[in-house]
KEDOMI-773456 format. One record per residue: y, z, x of N, C-alpha, C, O in turn. Coordinates in steps of 0.2 Angstrom, whole numbers, plus 5000, padded with zeros to 4 digits. Atoms other than C-alpha are relative to their C-alpha. Layout:
YZXYZXYZXYZX...
END
This chain:
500449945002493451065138499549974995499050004994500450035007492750965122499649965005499149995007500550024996491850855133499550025004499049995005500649944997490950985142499750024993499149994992500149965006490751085125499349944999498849955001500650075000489650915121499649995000499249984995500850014992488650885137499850064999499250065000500649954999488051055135499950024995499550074996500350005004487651065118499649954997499349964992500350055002486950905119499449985006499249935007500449994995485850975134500149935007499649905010499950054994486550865147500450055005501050055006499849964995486650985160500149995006499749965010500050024992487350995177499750045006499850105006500149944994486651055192500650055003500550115004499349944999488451135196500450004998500649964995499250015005489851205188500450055004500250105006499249994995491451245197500550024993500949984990499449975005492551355184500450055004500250105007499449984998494251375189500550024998500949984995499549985007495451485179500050065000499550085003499949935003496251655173499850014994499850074992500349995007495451615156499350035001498849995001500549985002494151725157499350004995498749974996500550025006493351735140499649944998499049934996500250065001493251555139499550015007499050045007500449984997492451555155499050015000498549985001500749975001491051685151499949944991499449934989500550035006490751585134499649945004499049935005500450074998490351415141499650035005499149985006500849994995489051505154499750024994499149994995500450005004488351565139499749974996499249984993500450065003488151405132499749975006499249955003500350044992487451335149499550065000499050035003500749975001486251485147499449994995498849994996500350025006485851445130499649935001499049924999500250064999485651275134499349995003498949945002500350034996484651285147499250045000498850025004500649995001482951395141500050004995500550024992500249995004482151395128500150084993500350084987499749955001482251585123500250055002500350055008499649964995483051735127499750045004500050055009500549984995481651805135499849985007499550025011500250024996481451685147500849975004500849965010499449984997483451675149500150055003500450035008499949964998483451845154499650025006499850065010500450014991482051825169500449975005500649995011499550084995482951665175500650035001500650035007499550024999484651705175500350065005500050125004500049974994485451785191500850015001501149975003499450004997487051855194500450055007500150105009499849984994488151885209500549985003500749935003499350004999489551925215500349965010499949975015499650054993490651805231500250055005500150025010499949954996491151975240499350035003499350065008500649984998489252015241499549955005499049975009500450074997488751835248500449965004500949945002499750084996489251695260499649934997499249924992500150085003489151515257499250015002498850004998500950034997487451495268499650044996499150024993500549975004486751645259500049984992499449974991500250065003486951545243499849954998499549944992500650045000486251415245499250015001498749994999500949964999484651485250499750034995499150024994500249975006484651585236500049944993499749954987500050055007484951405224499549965004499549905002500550054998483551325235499450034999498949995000500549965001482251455232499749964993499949964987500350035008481151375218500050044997500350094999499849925006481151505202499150015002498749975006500749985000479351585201499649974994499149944996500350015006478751565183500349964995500249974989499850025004479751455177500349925002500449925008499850034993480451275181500749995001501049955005499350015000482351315179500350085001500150144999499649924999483551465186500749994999501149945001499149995000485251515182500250045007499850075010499649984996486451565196500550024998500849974995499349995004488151645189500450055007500450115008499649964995489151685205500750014999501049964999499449985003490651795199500450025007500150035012499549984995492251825209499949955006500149985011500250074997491751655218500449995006500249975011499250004996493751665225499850055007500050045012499849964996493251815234499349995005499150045008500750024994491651735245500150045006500750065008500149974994491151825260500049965006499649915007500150034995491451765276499550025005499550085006500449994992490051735292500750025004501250005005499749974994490651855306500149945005499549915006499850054995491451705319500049964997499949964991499650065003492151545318499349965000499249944995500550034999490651465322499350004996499049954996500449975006489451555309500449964993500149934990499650025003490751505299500149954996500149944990500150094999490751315302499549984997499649934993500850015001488851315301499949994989499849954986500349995007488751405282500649954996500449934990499650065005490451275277499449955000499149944995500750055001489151145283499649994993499749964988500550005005487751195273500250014994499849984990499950005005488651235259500249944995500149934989500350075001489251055258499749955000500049894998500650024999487750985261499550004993499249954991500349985004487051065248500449954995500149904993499650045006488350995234500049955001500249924996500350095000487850825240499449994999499249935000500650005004486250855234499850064998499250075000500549955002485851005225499450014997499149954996500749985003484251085218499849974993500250014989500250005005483551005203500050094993500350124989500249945004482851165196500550065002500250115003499549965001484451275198500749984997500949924998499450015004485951285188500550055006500450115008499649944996487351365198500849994996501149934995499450015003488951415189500450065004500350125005499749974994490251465202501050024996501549994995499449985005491651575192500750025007500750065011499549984995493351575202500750024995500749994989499450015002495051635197500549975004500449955010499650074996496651525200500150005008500250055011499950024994496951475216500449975003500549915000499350044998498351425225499849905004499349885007500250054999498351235228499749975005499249945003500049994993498251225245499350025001498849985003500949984999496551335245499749984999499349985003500450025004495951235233499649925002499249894999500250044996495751085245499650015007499549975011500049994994495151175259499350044998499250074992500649985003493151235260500050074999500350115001500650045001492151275252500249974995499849924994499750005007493151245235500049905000499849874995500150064999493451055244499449954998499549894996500650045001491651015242499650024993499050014993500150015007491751045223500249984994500149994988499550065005492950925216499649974994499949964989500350055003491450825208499750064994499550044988500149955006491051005197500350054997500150104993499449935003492651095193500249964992500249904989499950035009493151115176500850075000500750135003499349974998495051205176499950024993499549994989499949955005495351355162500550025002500650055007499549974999496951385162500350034995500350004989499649975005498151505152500049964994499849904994500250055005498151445135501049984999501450034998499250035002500151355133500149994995500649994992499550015004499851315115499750054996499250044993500849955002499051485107500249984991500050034988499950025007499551415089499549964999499049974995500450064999498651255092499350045001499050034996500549994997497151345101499650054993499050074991500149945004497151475088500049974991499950014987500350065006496951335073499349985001498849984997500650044998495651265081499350035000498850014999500649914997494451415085500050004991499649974988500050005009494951455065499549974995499249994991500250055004494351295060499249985002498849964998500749994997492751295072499650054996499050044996500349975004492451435061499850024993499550074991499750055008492651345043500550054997500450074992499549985003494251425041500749995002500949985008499150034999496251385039500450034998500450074993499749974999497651445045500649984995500849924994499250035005499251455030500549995006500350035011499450004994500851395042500150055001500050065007499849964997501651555040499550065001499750115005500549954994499951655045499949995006499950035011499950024993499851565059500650005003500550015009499549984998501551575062500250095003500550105008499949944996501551765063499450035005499550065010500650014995499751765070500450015007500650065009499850034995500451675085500850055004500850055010499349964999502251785087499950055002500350085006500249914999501251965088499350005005499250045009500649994995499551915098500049995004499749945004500150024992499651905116499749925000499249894996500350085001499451705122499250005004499049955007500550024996497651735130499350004996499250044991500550045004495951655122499450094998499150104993500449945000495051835124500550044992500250074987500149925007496251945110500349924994500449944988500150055006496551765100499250004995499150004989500750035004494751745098499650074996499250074991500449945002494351935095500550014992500350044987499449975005495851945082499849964993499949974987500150055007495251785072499350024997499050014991500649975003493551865072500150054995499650064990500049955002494252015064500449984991500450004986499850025006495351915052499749974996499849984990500550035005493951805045499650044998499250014994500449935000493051975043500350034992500150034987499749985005494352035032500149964995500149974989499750025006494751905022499349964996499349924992500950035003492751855018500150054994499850034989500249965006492851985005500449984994500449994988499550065006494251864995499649984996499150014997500450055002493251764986500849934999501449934999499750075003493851564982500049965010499649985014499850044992494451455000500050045004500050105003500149964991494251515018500649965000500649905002499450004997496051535020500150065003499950125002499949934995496751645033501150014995501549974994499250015002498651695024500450045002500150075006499449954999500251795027499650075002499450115007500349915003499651955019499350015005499350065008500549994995498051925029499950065007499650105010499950014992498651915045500550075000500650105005499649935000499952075040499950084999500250134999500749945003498352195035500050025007500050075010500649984996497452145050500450015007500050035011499650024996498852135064500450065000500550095005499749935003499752295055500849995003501150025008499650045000501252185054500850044993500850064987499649975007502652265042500249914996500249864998499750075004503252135027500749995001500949935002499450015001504952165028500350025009500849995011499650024996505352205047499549975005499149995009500150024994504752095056500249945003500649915000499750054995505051955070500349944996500849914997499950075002505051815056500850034995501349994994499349975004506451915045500550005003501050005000499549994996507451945061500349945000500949935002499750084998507551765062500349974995500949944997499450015006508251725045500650055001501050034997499449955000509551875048500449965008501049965009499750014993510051805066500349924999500749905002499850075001510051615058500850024997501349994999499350005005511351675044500550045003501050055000499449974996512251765058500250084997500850104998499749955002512151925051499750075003499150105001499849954995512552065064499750075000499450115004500349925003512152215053499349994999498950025003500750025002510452145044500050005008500250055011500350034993509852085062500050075004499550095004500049954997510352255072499450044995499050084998500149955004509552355058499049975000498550015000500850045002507752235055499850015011499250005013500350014993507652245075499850075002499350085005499849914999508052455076499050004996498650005000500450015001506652445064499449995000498950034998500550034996505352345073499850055005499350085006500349954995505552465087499950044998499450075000500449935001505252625078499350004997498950064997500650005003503752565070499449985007498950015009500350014993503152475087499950035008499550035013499849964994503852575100500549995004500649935005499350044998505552565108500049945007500549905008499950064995504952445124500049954997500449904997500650045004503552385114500349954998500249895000499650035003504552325102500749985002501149984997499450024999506152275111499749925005499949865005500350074997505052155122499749964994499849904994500150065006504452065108500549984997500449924995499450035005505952035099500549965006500949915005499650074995506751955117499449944998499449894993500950055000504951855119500349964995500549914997499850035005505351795101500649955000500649904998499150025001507151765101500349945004500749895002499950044994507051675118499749944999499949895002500350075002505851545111500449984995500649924996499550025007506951535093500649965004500749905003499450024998508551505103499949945008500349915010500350074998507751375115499949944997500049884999500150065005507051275101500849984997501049924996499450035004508851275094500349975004500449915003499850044994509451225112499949924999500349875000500650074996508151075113500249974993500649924994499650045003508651035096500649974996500749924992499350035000510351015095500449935004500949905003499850064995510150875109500049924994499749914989499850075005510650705100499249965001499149934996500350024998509150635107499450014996499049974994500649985004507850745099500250004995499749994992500350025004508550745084500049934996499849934990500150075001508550555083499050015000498749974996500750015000506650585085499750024992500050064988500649995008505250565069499750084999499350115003500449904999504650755065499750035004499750085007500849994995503050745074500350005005500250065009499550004993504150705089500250055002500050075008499749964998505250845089499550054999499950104998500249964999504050945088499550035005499350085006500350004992503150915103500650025004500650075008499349994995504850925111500150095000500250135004499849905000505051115104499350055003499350115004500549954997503151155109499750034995499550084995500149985007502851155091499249954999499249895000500750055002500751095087500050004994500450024991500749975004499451095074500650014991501149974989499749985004500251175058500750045001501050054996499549984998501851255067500749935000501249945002499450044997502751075066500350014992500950004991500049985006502751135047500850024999501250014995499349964999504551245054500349975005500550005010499650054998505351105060500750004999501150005003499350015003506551075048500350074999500950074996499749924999506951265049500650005006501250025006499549994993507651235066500349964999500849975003499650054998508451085062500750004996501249974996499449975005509451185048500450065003501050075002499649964995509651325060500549995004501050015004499250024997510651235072500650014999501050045004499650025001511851215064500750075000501350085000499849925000512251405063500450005008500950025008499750004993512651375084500149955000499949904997500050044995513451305095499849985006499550035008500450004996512951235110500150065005499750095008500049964995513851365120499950064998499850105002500049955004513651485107499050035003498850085007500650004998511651455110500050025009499850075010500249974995511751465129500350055003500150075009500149934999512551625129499550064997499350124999500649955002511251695118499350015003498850055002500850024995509851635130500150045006499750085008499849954992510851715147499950084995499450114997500049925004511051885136499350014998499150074997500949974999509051895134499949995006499650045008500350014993508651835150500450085005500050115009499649944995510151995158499450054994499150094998500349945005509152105142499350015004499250075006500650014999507252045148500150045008499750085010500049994990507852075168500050094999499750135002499849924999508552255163499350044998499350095001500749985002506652305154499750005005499250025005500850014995505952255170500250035007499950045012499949954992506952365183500549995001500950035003499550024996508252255188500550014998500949975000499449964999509652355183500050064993499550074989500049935004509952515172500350004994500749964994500050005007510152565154499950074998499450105000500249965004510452715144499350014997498950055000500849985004508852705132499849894995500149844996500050095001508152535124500549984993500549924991499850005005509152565107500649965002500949915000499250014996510752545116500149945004500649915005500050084998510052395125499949944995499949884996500150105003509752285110500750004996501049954995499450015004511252345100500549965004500849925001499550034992512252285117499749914997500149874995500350064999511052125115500249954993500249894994500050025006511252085096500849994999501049944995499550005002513152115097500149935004500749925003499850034994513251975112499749944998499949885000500250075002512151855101500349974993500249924991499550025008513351875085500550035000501049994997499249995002514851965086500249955002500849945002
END
């Protein structure tokens, strides 16, 4: 994606763009740079630029429309959404023709059109198979974001500001992993804490204003009470959590949580990882950016478990996580974490 970011801020534009992904936001920004990029002003952006949906259009009728010269200008935007859900020609034979022409064309597109063809993910299989075949040379893959810590430094710092470990630390634990309420959320944090005066730092307290985070019960306290094994603390900072969040609300977060905490201790109790240099082991735990910072936390946690101790507390979130989603029945959710808390420490 940096490489793209670049070429099209460094107006090296391509006749086609093939974006592949359930990351929406990012998506629509990068057309918005590829808009930007490619007129002059917004005026003349907004004449040119053409949107249209894959359920509205067949292949052939596409191309026709990116072959049409623009009128008054010497460049047009094309923005075909929902790309995955193309229209088919009535018969196999109409079919064949518009696959033709539509490969045809991507072996030599229109100078004077931009076509950016927006699909969501796609099963592998489809994705060899036309028209999608005959866009290998223009796909640009957006997928889920896997490290929203990292992605969520990064954005920060694109924005000349930095993340403290433990803001980013609870940042990352309470906001959905998707680039759309990442990016909405860091806007609203650098909002709030512009009126600090001194460093563009993002901090704790920040991120506990703007997020409406409590100081004392939350996920990152649960974890020091659940390290020191203490049953009572821990039931009582989790009960907590939900009343303030809501009883699902907050019981799926604190598995979510717990599930990542008690994984990391898994991965690092292995003799292997921790034989590894820090940076090491924190690749291994899925730890970037400033999060390898709570390394040696895990590496002191451990020690609190044992291995088999650890991998009963992982099956008792995954049975607690199954009962939230249906697959088997429960009183109410108080009832299910006191059950869940007593199974990771009595």
């Amino acid at each position: 994606m940096e490489t793209l970011k670049k070429n099209i801020l460094a107006g090296r534009l391509e006749p086609v763009y093939f974006f592949h992904g359930p990351e929406s936001y990012l998506k629509e920004e990068f057309s918005a740079l590829i808009r930007s990029a490619a007129f002059p002003d917004e005026n003349e952006a907004a004449a040119n630029t053409h949107i249209v949906y894959g359920a509205e259009t067949t292949p052939g009728e596409l191309v026709a429309r990116a072959s049409e010269y623009p009128m008054f200008t010497p460049r047009q935007l094309i923005i075909v959404r929902q790309f995955d859900k193309l229209k088919k020609p009535a018969g196999k034979e109409q079919q064949k023709q518009h696959t033709e022409k539509f490969a045809a064309y991507m072996k030599n597109p229109a100078e004077f059109t931009i076509l950016i063809l927006d699909a969501e993910q796609l099963d592998r299989k489809d994705i060899e198979k036309p028209p999608y075949a005959a866009l290998k040379a223009f796909r640009h893959d957006f997928p889920l974001i896997k490290t929203p810590d990292l992605f969520a430094a990064n954005r920060a710092r694109e924005a000349g500001w930095e993340f403290d470990p433990e803001a980013l630390k609870a940042f990352t634990a309470y906001i959905q992993p998707s680039s759309r309420e990442i990016c909405q959320e860091i806007e609203k944090l650098t909002t709030y804490a512009s009126s600090r005066e001194g460093e563009r730092r993002i901090t704790a307290s920040d991120v506990y204003e703007c997020v409406g985070i409590s100081k004392t019960y939350n996920v990152f306290e649960l974890e020091k009470a659940v390290a020191s094994r203490n049953l009572r603390l821990s039931s009582g900072i989790s009960l907590m959590i939900m009343e303030r969040e809501g009883q699902k609300e907050g019981l799926m977060n604190i598995v979510r949580y717990l599930t990542t905490f008690f994984m990391r201790l898994w991965k690092v109790s292995q003799p292997e990882v921790r034989a590894m240099p820090q940076g090491e082991i924190a690749k291994a735990l899925g730890m970037y950016g400033k999060q390898e910072y709570f390394v040696r936390n895990y590496l002191s946690y451990a020690g609190a478990f044992s291995a088999p101790q650890t991998e009963r507390a992982i099956a008792a979130l995954k049975e607690t996580d199954a009962a939230m989603k249906g697959l088997s029945s429960y009183p109410d959710e108080k009832y299910l974490l006191l059950c869940l808390m007593q199974r990771i420490l009595g």
